[in-house]
N, C-alpha and C positions, 0 to 999 in steps of 0.2 A: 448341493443346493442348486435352485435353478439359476438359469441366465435370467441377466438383465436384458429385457429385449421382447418378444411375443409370449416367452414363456416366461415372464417374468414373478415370484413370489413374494410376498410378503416375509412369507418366513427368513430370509435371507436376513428380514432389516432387526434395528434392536430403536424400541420407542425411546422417543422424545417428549417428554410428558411435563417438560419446568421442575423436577427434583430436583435435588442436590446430587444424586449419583446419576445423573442423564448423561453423562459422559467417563464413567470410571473403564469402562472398557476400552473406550479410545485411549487416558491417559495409561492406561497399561500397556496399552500397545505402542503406544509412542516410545514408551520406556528412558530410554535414554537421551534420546534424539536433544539435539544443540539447536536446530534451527527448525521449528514449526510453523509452517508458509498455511493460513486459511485464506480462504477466496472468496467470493461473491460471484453470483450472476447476472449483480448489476450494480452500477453505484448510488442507488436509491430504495433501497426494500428495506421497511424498519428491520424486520424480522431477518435478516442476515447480519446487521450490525450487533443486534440484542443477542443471538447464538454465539456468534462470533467472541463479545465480548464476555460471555457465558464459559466458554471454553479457557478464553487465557486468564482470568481468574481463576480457574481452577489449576490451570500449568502454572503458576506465580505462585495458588497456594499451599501446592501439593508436588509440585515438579521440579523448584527451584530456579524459573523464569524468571529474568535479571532484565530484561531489556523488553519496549514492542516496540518494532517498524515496521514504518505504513506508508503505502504507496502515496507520500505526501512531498511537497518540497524541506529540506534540510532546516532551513532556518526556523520555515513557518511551526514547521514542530518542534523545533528547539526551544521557543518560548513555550510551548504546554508540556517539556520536559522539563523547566523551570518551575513552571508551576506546582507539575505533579509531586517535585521533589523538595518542595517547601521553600525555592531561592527565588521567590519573585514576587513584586510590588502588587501583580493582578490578584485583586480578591474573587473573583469570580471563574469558575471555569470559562463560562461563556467571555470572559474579558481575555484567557490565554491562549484562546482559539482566535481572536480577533488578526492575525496576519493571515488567515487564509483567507484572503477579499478575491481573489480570482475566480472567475469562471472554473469548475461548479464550485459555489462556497458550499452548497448544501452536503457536498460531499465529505468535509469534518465538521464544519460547523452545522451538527444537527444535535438532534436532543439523548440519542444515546448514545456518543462521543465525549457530550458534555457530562451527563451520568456516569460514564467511565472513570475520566477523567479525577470526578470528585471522591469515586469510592478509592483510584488509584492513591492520591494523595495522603486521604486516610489509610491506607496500609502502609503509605511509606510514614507515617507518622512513628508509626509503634515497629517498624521493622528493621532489623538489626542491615540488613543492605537492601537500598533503597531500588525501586524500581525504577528506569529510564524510559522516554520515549521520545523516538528519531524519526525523522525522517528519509526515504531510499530515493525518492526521484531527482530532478534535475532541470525543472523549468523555470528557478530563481536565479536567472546568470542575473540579473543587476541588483538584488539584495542581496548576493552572497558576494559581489563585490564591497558593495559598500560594508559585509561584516567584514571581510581582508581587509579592510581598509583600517576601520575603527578600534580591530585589535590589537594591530600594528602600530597604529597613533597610540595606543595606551604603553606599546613597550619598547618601541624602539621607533625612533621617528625618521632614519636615516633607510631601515626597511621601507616606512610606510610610504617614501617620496619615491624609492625605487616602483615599488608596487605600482603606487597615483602612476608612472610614467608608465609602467607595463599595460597597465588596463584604460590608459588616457584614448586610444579608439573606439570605447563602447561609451566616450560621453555623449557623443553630437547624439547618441541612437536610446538617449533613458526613457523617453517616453514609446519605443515599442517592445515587444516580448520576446525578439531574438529573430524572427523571421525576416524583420526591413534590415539587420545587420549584414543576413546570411544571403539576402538576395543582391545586396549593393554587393556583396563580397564574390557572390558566382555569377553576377556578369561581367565582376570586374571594375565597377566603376571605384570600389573600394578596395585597401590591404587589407587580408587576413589579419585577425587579433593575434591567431595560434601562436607563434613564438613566444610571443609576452605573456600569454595566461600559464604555456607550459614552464618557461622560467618559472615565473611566479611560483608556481607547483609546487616546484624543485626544489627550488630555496626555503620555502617552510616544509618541506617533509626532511631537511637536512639538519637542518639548524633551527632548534628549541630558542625562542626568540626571550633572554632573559627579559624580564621584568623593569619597569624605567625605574629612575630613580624616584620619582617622588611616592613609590610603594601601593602601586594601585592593587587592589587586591581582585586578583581575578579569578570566576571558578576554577576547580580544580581542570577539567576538564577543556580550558578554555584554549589551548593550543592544538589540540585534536580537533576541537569545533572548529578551529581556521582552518587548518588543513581540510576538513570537508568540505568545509565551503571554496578555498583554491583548487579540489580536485569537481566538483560540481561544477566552475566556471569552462574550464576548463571542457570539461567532458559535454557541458551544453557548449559551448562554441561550435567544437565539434558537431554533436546534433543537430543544431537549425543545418549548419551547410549539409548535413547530409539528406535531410527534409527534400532538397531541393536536386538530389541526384536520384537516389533510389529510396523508397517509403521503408523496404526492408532493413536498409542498409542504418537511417534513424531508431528503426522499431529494436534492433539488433543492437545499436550503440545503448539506449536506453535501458535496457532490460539488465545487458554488461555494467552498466552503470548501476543499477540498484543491487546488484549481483555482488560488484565490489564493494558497495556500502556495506553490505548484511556482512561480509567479510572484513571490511575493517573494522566493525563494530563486536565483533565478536571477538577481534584481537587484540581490541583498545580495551575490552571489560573483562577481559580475563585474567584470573587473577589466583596463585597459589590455594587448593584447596576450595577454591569457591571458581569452579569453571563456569564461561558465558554461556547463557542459553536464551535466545531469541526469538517472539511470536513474529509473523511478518503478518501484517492487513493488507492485501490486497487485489483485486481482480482474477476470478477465476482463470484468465487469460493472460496471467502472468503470474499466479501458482501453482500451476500445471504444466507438467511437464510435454514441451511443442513435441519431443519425439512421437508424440505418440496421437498427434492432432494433426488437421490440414495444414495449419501456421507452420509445423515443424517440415513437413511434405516438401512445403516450398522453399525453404531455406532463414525462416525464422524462428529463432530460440528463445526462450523463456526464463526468469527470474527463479523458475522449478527446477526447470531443466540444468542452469546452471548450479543449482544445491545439489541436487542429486549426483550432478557428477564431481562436484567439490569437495563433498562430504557424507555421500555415500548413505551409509545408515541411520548417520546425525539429519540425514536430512524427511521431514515427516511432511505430506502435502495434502490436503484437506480441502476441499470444493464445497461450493452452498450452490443447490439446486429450486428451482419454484416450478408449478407447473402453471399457474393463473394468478391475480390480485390484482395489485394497481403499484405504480411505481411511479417516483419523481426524477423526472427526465425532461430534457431539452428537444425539441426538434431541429435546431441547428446549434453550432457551437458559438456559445456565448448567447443564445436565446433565456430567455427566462426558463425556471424551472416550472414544472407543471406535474399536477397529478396524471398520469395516462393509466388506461386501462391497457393490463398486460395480457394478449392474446392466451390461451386456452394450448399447450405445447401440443405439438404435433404427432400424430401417431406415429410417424416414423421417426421419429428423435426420442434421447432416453427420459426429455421430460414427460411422452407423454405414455412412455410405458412405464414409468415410476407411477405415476398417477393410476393406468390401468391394474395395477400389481393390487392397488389398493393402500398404497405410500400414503402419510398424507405430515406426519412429523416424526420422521427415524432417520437413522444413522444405518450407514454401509460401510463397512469393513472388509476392505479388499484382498487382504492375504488371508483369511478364514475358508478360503476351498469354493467363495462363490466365482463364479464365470462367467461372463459377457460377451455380449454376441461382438465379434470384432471390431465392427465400424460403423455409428450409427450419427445421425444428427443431433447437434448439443446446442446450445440457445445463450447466447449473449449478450446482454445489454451493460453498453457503459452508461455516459450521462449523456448519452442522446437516444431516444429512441422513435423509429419511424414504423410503427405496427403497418403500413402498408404496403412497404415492401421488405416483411418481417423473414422473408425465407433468405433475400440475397443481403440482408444487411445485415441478419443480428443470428444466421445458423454456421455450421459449418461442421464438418465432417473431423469423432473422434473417436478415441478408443478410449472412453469411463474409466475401469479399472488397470491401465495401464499409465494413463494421465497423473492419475489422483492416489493416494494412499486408502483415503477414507473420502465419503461424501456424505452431507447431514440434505433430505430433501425438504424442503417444506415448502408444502403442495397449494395453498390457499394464504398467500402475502398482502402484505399494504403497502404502499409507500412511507416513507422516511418523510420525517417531519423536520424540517430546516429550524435554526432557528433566525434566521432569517426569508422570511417568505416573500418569492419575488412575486409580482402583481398577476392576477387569474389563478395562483394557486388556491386552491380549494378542496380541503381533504373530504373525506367521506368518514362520518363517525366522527368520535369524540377519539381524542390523542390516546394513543396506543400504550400500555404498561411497556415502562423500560426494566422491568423485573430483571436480575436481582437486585438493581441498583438504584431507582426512584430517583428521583430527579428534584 
């Protein structure tokens, strides 16, 4: 087969057409694999959440996928893992998404997140073992305190005073999001939390905290969920002070951080006979493996890169590529969301010799004998994008098929529909099918 690259063909790719078997070649190839990481090219393209959730539907109903996590904070998904699994008050999808309020909301709380979510439910209605959904990241240090806190007051109250005293330094600091903590702390004018959050740690990953007397009945689950939420405070403490020494050195604690979530999760659901196996949601820039990109060049590693080497064959990694559309993106952080038009990929980058092959909705499968020009330009967009300095902001230099397992391209996107729409957003067309899951 040819390379990807000037001589790039079609025949290489296998269509994408909305069937039911539009991915049985991939689940074959996946085979066995434990931890299935898919990615994005950006955190706003309907048409990479609607594949995306196209696929782990099918590994849940044909591959025996037990869990999905998503580049989300811990908590905020733990209430739409409540949801999904029939233990929670919210009647609405849209009401068990309601803790992602931060900058981007539009990033889960969109409309096929919320279609997931609903069809999720309904499987786990009729399913003999119930689907979960977690979250890997680590930007809720002061909600995953006050969860340590509140479950601790449910079962032992002599923990929960210890704890109150451990994390009594991130009171004066509740109203900011870890960075006014990290800065009084690295010039000093404040003490480090670190000792107290890694106590804390320690203490619940040792000691299963019985149950108080007056018989509160707690998920089953609910001692694992503290413990993520003390290893999250924890590992974000960490994070902001490293924010403020080396960028790499935060992007690297991060990524370790979601690296060990997917790994405790996968040791927390495993179980006799019914082994874990886990979808990850997240950024093609942290499902790809860095060895094989500029990130990795310079000395940062990836959420991919760490599966791969942890897990070897279990571990599958999967890229979503666009070459044009329009996407929902911020121009600064914490800006409103907006529809932007997404430049036209570049010749010299693989989005735009995908497009010239004559790509426009197929799948690449990377150990079937095709080939790739070495090292070419790949196109990134998180939730902010600045189309005018689109070549140093949002390219960078990588190896396709050595990054990625598989990559699904689709050539001609739209933006993600929020369902919360911040002011001047303005789609183009009428709201997009969230096939196969309607909304």
């Amino acid at each position: 087969m040819s390379a990807i690259g000037t001589h790039a063909t079609p025949s290489a790719a296998l269509p994408i057409t909305g069937a039911p078997n539009d991915y049985d070649t991939l689940v074959d190839r996946i085979g066995g694999a434990r931890c299935v990481l898919i990615g994005e090219a950006s955190h706003g393209t309907h048409e990479f959440y609607v594949e995306r959730a196209r696929l782990t539907r099918r590994l849940i109903e044909t591959a025996g996928f037990n869990a999905v996590a998503v580049e989300a904070d811990w908590p905020s998904a733990y209430r739409l893992n409540c949801f999904v699994r029939g233990s929670s008050e919210d009647r609405t999808a849209a009401d068990a998404l309601g803790d992602f309020r931060r900058f981007p909301r539009w990033m889960w709380r969109n409309q096929v997140v919320a279609a997931f979510a609903v069809w999720l439910r309904a499987h786990n209605e009729r399913a003999s073992h119930p689907v979960g959904c977690y979250g890997l990241d680590l930007y809720s240090l002061h909600e995953s305190v006050g969860h340590v806190l509140r479950y601790l007051d449910e079962t032992d109250a002599d923990a929960a005073q210890r704890a109150r005293e451990r994390y009594a330094c991130f009171d004066h600091r509740r109203g900011d999001d870890g960075q006014g903590y990290a800065a009084a702390v690295v010039s000093g004018r404040e003490e480090s939390c670190e000792r107290g959050v890694l106590e804390q740690l320690l203490e619940l990953q040792q000691h299963r905290v019985a149950a108080a007397s007056n018989d509160v009945r707690l998920p089953e689950d609910a001692h694992f969920f503290a413990v993520q939420n003390a290893r999250l405070v924890a590992n974000a403490e960490r994070y902001y002070r490293a924010m403020f020494w080396a960028r790499g050195d935060s992007w690297n604690l991060r990524d370790s951080h979601m690296a060990d979530t997917l790994d405790a999760l996968l040791d927390h659901l495993d179980r006799p006979r019914l082994p874990a196996k886990v979808v990850v949601w997240a950024h093609n820039s942290h499902v790809g493996d860095a060895r094989h990109t500029e990130m990795g060049w310079h000395g940062q590693l990836t959420l991919g890169q760490l599966a791969r080497e942890r897990h070897g064959g279990d571990a599958f990694l999967v890229g979503l590529t666009t070459y044009e559309g329009t996407v929902t993106a911020a121009s600064d952080w914490g800006a409103p969301g907006l529809v932007k038009r997404v430049l036209p990929g570049r010749d010299d980058a693989y989005e735009g010799d995908l497009h010239g092959a004559g790509l426009r909705r197929d799948l690449l499968i990377f150990d079937t004998g095709l080939e790739v020009d070495p090292r070419r330009l790949e196109r990134a967009i998180g939730v902010i994008y600045r189309p005018e300095s689109e070549r140093r902001s949002h390219y960078f230099q990588a190896e396709m098929a050595r990054q990625f397992d598989a990559v699904v391209h689709l050539d001609r996107t739209q933006a993600l529909w929020p369902l919360d729409r911040d002011p001047g957003w303005t789609p183009e067309g009428e709201a997009p099918e969230t096939y196969p899951f309607g909304v």
